[in-house]
Legacy VTK file of the C-alpha trace (Angstrom):
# vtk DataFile Version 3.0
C-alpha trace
ASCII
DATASET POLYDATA
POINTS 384 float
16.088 -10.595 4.361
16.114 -11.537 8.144
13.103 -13.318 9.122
11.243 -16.211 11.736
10.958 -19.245 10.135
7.407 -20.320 8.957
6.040 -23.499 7.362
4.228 -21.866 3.882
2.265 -23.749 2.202
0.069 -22.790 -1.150
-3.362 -23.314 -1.726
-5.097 -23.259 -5.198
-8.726 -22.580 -4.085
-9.475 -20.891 -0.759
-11.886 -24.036 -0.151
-8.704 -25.250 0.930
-9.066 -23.139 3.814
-11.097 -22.659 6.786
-13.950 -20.476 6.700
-14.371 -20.087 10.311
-10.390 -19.186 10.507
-10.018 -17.110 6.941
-12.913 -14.870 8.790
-11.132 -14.271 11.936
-7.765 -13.499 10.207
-9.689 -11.200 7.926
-11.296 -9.262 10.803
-8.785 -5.789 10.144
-9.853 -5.797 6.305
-13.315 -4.835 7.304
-14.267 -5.040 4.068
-16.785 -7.683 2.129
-15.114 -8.235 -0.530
-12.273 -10.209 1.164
-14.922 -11.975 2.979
-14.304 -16.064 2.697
-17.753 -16.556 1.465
-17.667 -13.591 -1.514
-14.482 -14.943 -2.492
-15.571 -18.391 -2.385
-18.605 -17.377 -4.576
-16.169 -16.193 -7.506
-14.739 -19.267 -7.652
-17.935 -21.554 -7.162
-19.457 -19.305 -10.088
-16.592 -19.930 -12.359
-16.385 -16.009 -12.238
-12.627 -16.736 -10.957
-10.679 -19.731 -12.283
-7.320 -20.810 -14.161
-9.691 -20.449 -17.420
-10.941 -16.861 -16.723
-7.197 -15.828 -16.111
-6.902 -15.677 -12.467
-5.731 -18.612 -10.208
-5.756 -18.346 -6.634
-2.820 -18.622 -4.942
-3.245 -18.293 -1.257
-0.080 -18.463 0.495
-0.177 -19.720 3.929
1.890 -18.918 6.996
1.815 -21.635 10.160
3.465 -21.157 13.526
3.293 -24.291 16.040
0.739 -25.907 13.025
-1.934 -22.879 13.645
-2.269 -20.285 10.708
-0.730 -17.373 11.440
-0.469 -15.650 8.366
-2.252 -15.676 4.714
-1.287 -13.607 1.632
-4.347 -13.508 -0.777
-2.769 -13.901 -4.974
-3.846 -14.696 -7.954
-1.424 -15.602 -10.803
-2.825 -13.648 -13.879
-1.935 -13.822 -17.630
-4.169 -10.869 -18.510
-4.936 -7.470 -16.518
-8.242 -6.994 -17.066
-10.396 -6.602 -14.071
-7.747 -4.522 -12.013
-8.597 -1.243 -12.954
-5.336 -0.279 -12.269
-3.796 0.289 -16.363
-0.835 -1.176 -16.680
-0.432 -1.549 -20.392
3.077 0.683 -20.567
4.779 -2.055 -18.062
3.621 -4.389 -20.637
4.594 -2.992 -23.571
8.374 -1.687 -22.008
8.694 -5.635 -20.725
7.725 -6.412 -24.730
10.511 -3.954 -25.736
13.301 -5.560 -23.103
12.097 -9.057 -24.711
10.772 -10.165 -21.287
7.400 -12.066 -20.640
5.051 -9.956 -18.779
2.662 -12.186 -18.415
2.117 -14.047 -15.675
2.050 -12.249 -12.611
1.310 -12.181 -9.518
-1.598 -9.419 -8.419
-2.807 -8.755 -4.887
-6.527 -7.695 -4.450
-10.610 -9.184 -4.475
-10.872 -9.872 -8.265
-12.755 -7.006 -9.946
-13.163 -5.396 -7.156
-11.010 -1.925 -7.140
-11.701 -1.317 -3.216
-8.900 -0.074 -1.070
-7.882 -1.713 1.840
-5.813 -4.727 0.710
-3.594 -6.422 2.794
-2.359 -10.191 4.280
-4.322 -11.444 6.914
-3.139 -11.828 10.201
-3.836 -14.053 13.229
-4.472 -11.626 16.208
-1.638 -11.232 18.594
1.308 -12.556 16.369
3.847 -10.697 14.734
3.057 -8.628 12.082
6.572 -7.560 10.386
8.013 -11.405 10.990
4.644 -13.035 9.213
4.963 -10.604 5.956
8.684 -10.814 6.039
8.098 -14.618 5.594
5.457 -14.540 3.098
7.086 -12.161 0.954
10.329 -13.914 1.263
8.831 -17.327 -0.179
6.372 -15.148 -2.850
9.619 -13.772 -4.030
10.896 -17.331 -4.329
8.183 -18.896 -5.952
8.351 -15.689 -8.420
12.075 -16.449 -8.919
11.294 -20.371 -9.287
8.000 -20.220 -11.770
10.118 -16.632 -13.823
7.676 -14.135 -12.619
8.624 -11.402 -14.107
6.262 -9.330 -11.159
4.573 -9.263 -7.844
2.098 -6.361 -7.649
-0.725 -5.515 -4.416
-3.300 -2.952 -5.505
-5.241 -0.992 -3.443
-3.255 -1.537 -0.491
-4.125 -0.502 2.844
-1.520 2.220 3.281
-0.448 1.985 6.915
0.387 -1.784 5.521
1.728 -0.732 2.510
4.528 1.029 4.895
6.355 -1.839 5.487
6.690 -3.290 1.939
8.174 -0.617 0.767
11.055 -1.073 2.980
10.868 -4.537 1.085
11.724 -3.413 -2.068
8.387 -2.545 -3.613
7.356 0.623 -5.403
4.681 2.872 -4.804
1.985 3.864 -7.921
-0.644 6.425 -6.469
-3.828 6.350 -8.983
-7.217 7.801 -8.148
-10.276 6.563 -6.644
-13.595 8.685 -5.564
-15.468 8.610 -1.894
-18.040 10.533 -0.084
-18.177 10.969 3.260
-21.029 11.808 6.063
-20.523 15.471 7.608
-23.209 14.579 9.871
-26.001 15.418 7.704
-29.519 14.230 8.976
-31.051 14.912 5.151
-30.106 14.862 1.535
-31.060 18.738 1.748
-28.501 18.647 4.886
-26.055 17.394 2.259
-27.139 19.697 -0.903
-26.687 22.475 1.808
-22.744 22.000 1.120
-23.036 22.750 -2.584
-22.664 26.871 -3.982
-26.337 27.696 -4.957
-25.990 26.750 -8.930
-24.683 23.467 -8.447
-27.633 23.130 -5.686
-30.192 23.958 -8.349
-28.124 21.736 -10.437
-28.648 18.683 -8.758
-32.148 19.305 -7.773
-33.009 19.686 -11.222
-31.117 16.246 -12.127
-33.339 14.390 -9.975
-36.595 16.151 -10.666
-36.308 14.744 -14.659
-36.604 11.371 -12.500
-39.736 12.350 -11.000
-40.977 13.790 -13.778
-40.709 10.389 -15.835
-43.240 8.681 -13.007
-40.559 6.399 -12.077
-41.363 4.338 -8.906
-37.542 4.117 -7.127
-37.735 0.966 -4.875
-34.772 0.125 -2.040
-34.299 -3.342 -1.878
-32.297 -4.774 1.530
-31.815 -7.935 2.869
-35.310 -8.566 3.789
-36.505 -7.975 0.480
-33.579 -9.679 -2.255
-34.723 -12.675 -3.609
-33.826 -14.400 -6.801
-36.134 -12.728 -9.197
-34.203 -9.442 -8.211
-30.501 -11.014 -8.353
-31.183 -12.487 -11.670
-32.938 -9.196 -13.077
-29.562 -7.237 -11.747
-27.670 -10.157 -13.370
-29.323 -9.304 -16.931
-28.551 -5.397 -16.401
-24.891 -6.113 -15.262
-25.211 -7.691 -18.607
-26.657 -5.480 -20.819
-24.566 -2.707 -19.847
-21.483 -4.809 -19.935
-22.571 -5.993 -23.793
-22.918 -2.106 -24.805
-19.459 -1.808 -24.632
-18.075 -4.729 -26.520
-14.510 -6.272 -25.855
-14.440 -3.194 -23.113
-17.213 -4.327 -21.384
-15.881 -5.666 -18.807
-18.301 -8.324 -18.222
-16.548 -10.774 -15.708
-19.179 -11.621 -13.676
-21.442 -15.331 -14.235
-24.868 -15.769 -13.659
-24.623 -18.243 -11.009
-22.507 -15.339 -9.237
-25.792 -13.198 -8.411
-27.694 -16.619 -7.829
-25.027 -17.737 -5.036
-24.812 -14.216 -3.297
-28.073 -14.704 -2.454
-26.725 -16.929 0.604
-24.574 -13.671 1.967
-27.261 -11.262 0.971
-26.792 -9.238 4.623
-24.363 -7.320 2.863
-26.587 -6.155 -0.165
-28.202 -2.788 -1.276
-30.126 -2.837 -4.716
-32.173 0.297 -6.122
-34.580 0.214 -8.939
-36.479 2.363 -11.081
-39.516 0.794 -12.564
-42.206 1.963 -14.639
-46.217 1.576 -14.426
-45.245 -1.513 -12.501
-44.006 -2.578 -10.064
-42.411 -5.888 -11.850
-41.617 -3.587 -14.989
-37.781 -2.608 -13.759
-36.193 -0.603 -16.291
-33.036 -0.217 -14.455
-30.984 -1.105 -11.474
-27.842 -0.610 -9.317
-26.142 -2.756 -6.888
-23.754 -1.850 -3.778
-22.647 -3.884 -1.433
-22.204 -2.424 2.281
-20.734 -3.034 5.946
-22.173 -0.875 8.697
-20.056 1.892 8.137
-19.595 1.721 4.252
-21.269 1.045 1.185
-19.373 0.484 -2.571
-21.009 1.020 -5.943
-20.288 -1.609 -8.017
-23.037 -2.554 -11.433
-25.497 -0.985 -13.050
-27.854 -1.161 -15.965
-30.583 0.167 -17.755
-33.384 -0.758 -20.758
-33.664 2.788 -21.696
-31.845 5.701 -22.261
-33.297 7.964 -19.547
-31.644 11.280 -18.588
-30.000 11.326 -15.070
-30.911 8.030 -14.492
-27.645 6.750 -13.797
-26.974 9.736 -11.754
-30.152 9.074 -9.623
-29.693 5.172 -8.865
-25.745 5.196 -8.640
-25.083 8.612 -6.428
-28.599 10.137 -5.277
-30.171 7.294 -3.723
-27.176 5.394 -2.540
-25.924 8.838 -0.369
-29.438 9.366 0.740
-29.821 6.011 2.033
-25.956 6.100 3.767
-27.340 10.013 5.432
-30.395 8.073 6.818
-28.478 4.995 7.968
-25.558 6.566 9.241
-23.233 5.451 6.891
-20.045 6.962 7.295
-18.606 6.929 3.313
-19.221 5.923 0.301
-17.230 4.602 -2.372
-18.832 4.898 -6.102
-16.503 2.624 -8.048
-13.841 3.264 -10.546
-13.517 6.403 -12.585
-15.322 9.423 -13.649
-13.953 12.774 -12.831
-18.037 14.171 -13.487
-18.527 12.145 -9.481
-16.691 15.765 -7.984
-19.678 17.712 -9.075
-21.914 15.555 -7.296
-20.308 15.837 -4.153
-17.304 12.454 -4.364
-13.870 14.003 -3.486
-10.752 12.759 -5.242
-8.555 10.148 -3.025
-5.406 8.628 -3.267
-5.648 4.582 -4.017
-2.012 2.854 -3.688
-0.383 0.081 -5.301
2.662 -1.950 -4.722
4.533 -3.554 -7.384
8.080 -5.305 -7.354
9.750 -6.254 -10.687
12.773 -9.313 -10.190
14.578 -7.346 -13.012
16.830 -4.842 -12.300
16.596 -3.101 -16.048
12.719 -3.013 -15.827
12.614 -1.637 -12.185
15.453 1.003 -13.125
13.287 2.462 -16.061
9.654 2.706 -14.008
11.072 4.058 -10.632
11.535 7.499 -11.820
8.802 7.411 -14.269
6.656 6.359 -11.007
7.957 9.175 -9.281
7.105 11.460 -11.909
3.982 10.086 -12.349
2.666 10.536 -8.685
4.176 13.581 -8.124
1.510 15.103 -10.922
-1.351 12.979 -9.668
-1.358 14.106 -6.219
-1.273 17.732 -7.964
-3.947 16.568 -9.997
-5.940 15.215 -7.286
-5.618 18.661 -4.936
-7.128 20.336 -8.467
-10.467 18.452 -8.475
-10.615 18.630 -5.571
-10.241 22.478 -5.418
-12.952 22.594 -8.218
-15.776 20.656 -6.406
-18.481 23.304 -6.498
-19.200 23.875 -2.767
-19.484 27.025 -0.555
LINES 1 385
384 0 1 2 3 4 5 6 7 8 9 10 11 12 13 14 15 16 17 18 19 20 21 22 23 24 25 26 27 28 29 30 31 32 33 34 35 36 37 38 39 40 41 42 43 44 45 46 47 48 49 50 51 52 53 54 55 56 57 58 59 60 61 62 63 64 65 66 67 68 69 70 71 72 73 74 75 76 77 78 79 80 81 82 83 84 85 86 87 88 89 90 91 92 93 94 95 96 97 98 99 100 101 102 103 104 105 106 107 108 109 110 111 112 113 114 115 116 117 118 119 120 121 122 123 124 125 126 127 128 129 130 131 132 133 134 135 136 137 138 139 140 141 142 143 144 145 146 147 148 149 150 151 152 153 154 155 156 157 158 159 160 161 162 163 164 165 166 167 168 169 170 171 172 173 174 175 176 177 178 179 180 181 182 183 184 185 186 187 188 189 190 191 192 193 194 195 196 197 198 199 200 201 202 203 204 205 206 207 208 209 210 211 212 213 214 215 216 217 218 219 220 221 222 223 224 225 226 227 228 229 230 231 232 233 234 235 236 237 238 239 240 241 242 243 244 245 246 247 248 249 250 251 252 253 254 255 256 257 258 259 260 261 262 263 264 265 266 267 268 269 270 271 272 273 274 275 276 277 278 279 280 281 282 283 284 285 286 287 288 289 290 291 292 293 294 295 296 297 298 299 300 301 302 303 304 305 306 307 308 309 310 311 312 313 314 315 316 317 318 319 320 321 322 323 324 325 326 327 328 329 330 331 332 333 334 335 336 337 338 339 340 341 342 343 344 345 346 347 348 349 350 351 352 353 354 355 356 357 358 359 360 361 362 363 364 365 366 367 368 369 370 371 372 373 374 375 376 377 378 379 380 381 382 383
């Protein structure tokens, strides 16, 4: 691989780095959750650490002793928390007696959001900074036996050029709305055939029917009582499903984001009183996006879910002006409530030639019927 020389250097925590320069790099991944201050919050909350299975492994680039260049990793001996399933590259790496474990992911920890790429210093070059930092990834990989190096959620414009790297695409499926311009929620129902209208009207008149009070809570109006009651639902919920809960999240995580609340939305359901929440959801937003991330709930309440987690959140985006809205990971029941299928990308290179030889045409297979499957839901979203 031809490539300008850089000085890389690797840094364990990204307190190691500047926030004032991490934030300026970061300014093309407009996107909170590669924000210095979210990512330094996993790490101050313990959320992200050697002992929770993901070490940070910032790779720097420097040109004439200024950063130029940073490549956000995390060395992983687990894949929890990707949301990306990659349980059959373990289990063929098992069957070729190879270690899959550790290796090297690419993306904000827990967070399946697309747009995932190095950061760059403005004005520099792009292709000669990646070139670099992949070169002495690769390296280290080779160096530590890495059996992988693997970017999810890539932006795909960047994604472009490490392919002609080496590294192969996996296409999964993520879900997004997006603003046609409606001014109301009735604007946006307007879309729908006339069942699923009556449909979705109905869903959200059980809420109003169980005198539930549905508060909005912004950044004028988070505090720590409400963090730490969206903490204990984030909980709950994760605790209802056991070793799949997915609980990854600490408490001092909702207590610290207090600090970088700006990019909050909460919405709660109480009942009776004001104080007596019996469910909550939390996005977090930029002004021109919002992502669904946790829920929770005391009680079993029909369409709740659907209320707090899609209603409110695309009402709020039509009166704001938001332009889309992603509603987190999974759930093929999102394309009746409006959420078209998308393509998410991934990026993975394998330093064995036996292991890459077996997935590549599996890969191809495999994306080939996902983009099929992807034009069928979205073919079967019930609108006019």
């Amino acid at each position: 691989m031809n490539y300008f020389e850089h000085k890389i250097e690797i840094k364990l925590s990204i307190q190691e780095i500047n926030k004032k320069n991490w934030n300026q790099l970061r300014k093309e991944i407009n996107n909170p959750f590669y924000e210095w201050e979210w990512l330094n919050n996993l790490e101050l909350s313990k959320s992200v650490s050697r002992e929770t299975g993901w070490q940070p492994l910032y790779f720097v680039a420097y040109e004439d002793q200024e950063i130029c260049g940073i490549a956000p990793l995390f060395l992983k001996n687990h894949s929890y928390g990707e949301f990306i399933f990659d349980q059959s590259f373990a289990r063929l790496a098992k069957d070729l007696n190879l270690n899959y474990y550790p290796k090297l992911i690419g993306m904000s920890p827990y967070s399946p959001v697309n747009g995932y790429q190095f950061l760059y210093k403005e004005n520099k070059n792009k292709s000669e900074i990646t070139n670099s930092l992949i070169n002495y990834i690769h390296k280290f990989a080779s160096k530590n036996n890495i059996l992988s190096c693997n970017f999810l959620y890539v932006n795909e414009d960047w994604g472009k050029h490490l392919k002609t790297l080496g590294y192969q695409e996996w296409i999964n499926t993520s879900s997004e709305w997006n603003n046609n311009g409606e001014n109301t929620f009735d604007d946006f129902l307007s879309r729908f055939n006339s069942n699923q209208r009556r449909n979705i009207k109905k869903e959200r008149k059980t809420i109003s029917k169980q005198n539930l009070e549905i508060k909005i809570h912004t950044e004028e109006s988070i505090n720590l009582e409400i963090v730490e009651k969206m903490h204990n639902f984030y909980e709950q919920h994760c605790l209802r499903w056991g070793v799949w809960g997915s609980k990854y999240l600490t408490s001092k995580f909702f207590e610290n984001i207090l600090e970088n609340k700006k990019n909050l939305i909460l919405f709660s359901a109480s009942r009776n009183h004001p104080n007596r929440t019996i469910a909550m959801s939390m996005c977090v937003k930029n002004e021109k996006k919002i992502w669904g991330r946790y829920w929770g709930s005391k009680e079993e309440i029909l369409n709740l879910h659907f209320e707090l987690c899609y209603y409110q959140p695309i009402e709020w985006a039509i009166k704001n002006n938001i332009k889309s809205f992603d509603p987190g990971a999974g759930g093929k029941h999102k394309r009746r409530r409006g959420f078209f299928a998308k393509s998410t990308i991934s990026l993975h290179k394998w330093f064995n030639k036996n292991m890459e030889n077996i997935i590549t045409p599996w890969l191809n297979e495999v994306n080939f019927q996902t983009l099929k499957e992807i034009e069928l839901e979205n073919k079967s979203i019930p609108f006019k």
